[in-house]
N, C-alpha and C positions, 0 to 999 in steps of 0.2 A: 546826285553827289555820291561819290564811292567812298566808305568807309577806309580808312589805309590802318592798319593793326600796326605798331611796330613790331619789328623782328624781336624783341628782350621780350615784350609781352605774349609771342606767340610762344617762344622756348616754356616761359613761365606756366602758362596753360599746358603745353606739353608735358610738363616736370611733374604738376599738379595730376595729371588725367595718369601720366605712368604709376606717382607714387600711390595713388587710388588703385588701380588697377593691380599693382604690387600689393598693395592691402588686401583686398579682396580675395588674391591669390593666396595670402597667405594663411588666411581666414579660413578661406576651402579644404585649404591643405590641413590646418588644423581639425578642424571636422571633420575632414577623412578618416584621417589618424586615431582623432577621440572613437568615431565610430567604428570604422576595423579593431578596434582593441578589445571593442566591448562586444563585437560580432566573435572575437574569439572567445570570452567570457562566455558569451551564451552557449556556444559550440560545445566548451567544453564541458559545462555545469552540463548538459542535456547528455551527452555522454554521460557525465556522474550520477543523472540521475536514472539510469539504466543499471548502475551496477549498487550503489549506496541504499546499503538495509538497517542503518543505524541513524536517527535522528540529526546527534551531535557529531558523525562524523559528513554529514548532508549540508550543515549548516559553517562547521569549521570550514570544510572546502569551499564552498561558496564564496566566503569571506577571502579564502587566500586567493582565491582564482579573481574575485575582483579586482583585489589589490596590486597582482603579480600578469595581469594579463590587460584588465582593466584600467590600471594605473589610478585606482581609489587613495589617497592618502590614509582612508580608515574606514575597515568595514565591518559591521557592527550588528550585530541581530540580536533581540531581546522579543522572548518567548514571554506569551500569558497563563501564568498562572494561579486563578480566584483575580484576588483584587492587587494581585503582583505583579511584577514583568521583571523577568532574573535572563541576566544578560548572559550568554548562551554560547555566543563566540565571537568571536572578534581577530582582525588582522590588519600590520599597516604602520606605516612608522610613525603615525599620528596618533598613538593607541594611549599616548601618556596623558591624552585630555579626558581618558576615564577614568582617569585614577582619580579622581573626586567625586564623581559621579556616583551613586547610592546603587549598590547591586544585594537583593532585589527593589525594585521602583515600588513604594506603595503609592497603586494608582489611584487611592482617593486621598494623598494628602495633596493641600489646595496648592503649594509649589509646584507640582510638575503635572497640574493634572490638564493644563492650558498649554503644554511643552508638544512640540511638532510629532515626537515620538507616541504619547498618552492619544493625540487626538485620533492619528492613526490607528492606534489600536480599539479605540472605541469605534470608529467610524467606517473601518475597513476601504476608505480611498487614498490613495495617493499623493502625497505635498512635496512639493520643493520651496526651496530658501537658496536663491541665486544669487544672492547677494546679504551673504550672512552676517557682513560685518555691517551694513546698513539696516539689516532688519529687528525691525519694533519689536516685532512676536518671539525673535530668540529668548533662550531659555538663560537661568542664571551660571551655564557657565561656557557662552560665548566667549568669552574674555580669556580664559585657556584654548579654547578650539582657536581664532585668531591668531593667538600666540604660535598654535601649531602649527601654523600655516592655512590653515581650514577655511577656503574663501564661499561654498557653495554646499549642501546639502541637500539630497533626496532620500526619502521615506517608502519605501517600498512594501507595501503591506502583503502576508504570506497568509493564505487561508488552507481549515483543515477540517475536513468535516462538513463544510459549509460555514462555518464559522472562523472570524479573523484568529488567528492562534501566533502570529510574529508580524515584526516587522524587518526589514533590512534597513538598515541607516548606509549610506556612501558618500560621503564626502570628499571632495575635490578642493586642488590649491590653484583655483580658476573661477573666478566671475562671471558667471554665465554658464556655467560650464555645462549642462546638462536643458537643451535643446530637445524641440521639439522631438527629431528622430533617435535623439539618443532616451526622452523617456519612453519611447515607443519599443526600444527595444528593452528597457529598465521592467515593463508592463510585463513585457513576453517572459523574462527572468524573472522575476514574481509569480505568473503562470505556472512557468514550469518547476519551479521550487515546490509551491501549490501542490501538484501535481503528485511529486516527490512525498511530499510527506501522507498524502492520501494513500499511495502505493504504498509506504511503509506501514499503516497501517493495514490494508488489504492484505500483506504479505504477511505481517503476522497473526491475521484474523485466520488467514488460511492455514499459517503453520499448526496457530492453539486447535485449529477444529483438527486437525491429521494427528496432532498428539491425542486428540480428546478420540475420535475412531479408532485410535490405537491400542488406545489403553480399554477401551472398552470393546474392539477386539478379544485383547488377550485376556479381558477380563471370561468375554464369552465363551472363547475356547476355553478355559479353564472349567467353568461349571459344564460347557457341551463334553468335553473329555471323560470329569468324573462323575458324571450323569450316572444314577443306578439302573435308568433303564435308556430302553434300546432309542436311541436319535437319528436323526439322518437327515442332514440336507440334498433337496433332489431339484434340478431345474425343471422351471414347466415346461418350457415346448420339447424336450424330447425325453425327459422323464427317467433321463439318468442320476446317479449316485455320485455327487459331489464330494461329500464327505460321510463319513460314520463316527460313533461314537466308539468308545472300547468295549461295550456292554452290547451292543449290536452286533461285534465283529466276533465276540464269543458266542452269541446266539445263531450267528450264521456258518458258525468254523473256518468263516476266512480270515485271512490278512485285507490288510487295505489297498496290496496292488491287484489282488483276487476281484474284491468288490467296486472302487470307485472306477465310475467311467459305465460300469453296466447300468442295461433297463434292470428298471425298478420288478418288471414282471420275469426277467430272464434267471433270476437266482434261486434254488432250492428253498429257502429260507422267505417265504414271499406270501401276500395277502393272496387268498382264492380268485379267479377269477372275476367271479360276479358281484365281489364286494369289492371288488379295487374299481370296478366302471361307478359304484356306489362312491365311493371313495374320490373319485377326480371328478366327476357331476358335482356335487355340494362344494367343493376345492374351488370349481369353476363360475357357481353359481353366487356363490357368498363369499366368496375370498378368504376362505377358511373353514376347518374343521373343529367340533364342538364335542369331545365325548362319545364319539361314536364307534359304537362295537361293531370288530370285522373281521373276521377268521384267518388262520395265517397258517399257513401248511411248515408244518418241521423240515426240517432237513431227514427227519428216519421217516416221514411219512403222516404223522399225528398231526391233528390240529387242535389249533389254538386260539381261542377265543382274546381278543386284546382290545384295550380303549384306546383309541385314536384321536388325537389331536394334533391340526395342523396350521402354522400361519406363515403369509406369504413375508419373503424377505428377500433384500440384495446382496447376494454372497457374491464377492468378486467381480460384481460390475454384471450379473448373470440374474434374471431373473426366476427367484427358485422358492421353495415351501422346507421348509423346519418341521420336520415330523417326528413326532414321538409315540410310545405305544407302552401299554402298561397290563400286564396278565390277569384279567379273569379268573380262566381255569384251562384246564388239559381235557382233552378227550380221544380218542382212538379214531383215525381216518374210519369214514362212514356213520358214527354213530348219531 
């Protein structure tokens, strides 16, 4: 027996499989859309956070770039601080659902410490809320977020240090709105936010330590300057004259383009031979000099008995010894 379909019912099935098939398409297309938006989001946040050395200027961007690339209704981030969460930035023409909202959050009063934001922050994982206007768990002021248009919510937790330190709030006026590929890329923008704020601090860990060498630089040159006696930094391996002090440069009668740059043994003004091999032996052997008396020939010829002390340091990226020397007595070459 052959089944006979009428013609009205086959159109029908046709109409049905197209308008399906027009669904489906247009669905994809939506989700393209949603996702290329949010692929420029990321693009550009990853950009910002190449160049943003400023916490609240890291976190305002964020928020506009979601909202203005992303197509966020309201994007929102609130930072932990102690038992607070003070809300940090925000952007989005949905922004008037925070004006009830309590800024800073005290995260142990029992109102909001169950709220999708609080749990995030204690828990340092990820929540969404797809369907906000049906959800149990929302907070007590869904009923403004709805009003705003606010259909879907995700939670994007930002850590600092190893520890949760923000969240990202994004809200959408979409049911559903935030799919599996689109938190995958939500994940990576949390990452790289993350990221962000650890370089902020790396960068100013870096600056405080170049201020703190700096200043303790010029503290050094300051006391090596008006040293009352003779200083000198010299590099070890070839045992040139780095620098002098001013008490040195009168003791020797030069200038400083006279002396820096020469061997420590080539200047009139200089340790005897056989105490200077004395001298860089114990330098070599113990990584410093203690007190040690060593003859020093004048410049008119006379020598000079002086106490030496030496220790090794990093002078300009140059591995080199800090030596000083302090007068005994005078005596006449030969005696």
């Amino acid at each position: 027996m052959i089944l006979v379909i009428p013609l009205a019912a086959l159109l029908v099935i046709a109409l049905v499989l197209l308008r399906r098939r027009g669904q489906d398409y247009r669905l994809a297309k939506i989700q393209a859309e949603r996702l290329r938006n949010f692929l420029l989001a990321l693009a550009r946040s990853n950009r910002m956070v190449l160049c943003e050395q400023r916490e609240e200027q890291l976190l305002q961007e964020s928020c506009r770039i979601c909202v203005e690339t992303g197509h966020a209704l309201l994007a929102c981030v609130y930072v932990r601080d102690g038992d607070l969460a003070h809300r940090a930035a925000m952007a989005g023409p949905a922004s008037r659902v925070l004006e009830n909202v309590p800024s800073p959050l005290p995260l142990q009063d029992p109102d909001v410490q169950d709220s999708y934001t609080v749990r995030v922050l204690n828990k340092g994982v990820r929540l969404v809320s797809n369907d906000y206007v049906l959800d149990g768990q929302a907070g007590r002021w869904r009923e403004e977020a709805v009003a705003q248009g606010i259909r879907a919510i995700a939670w994007i937790p930002l850590h600092r240090g190893g520890s949760v330190h923000a969240v990202l709030m994004l809200c959408a006026g979409e049911r559903g709105f935030f799919d599996e590929e689109l938190l995958k890329l939500l994940d990576e923008l949390g990452a790289d936010l993350s990221f962000a704020l650890d370089s902020i601090d790396i960068r100013n860990e870096a600056e405080l330590a170049r201020l703190e060498v700096e200043a303790g630089h010029k503290r050094f040159r300051t006391l090596f300057d008006a040293a009352p006696v003779p200083m000198a930094i010299v590099s070890i391996p070839d045992r040139r004259i780095r620098e002098a002090n001013a008490t040195l440069l009168r003791l020797s009668g030069l200038d400083k383009s006279q002396l820096l740059g020469t061997e420590t043994a080539s200047n009139a003004y200089a340790i005897l031979p056989e105490d200077r091999d004395l001298f860089y032996r114990i330098l070599s052997e113990t990584g410093h000099v203690r007190d040690l008396v060593l003859r020093i020939r004048q410049p008119d010829g006379r020598v000079q008995r002086s106490v030496f002390n030496a220790e090794q340091i990093n002078y300009s990226g140059q591995a080199c010894f800090l030596v000083t020397s302090a007068n005994v007595e005078f005596m006449h070459s030969g005696h």
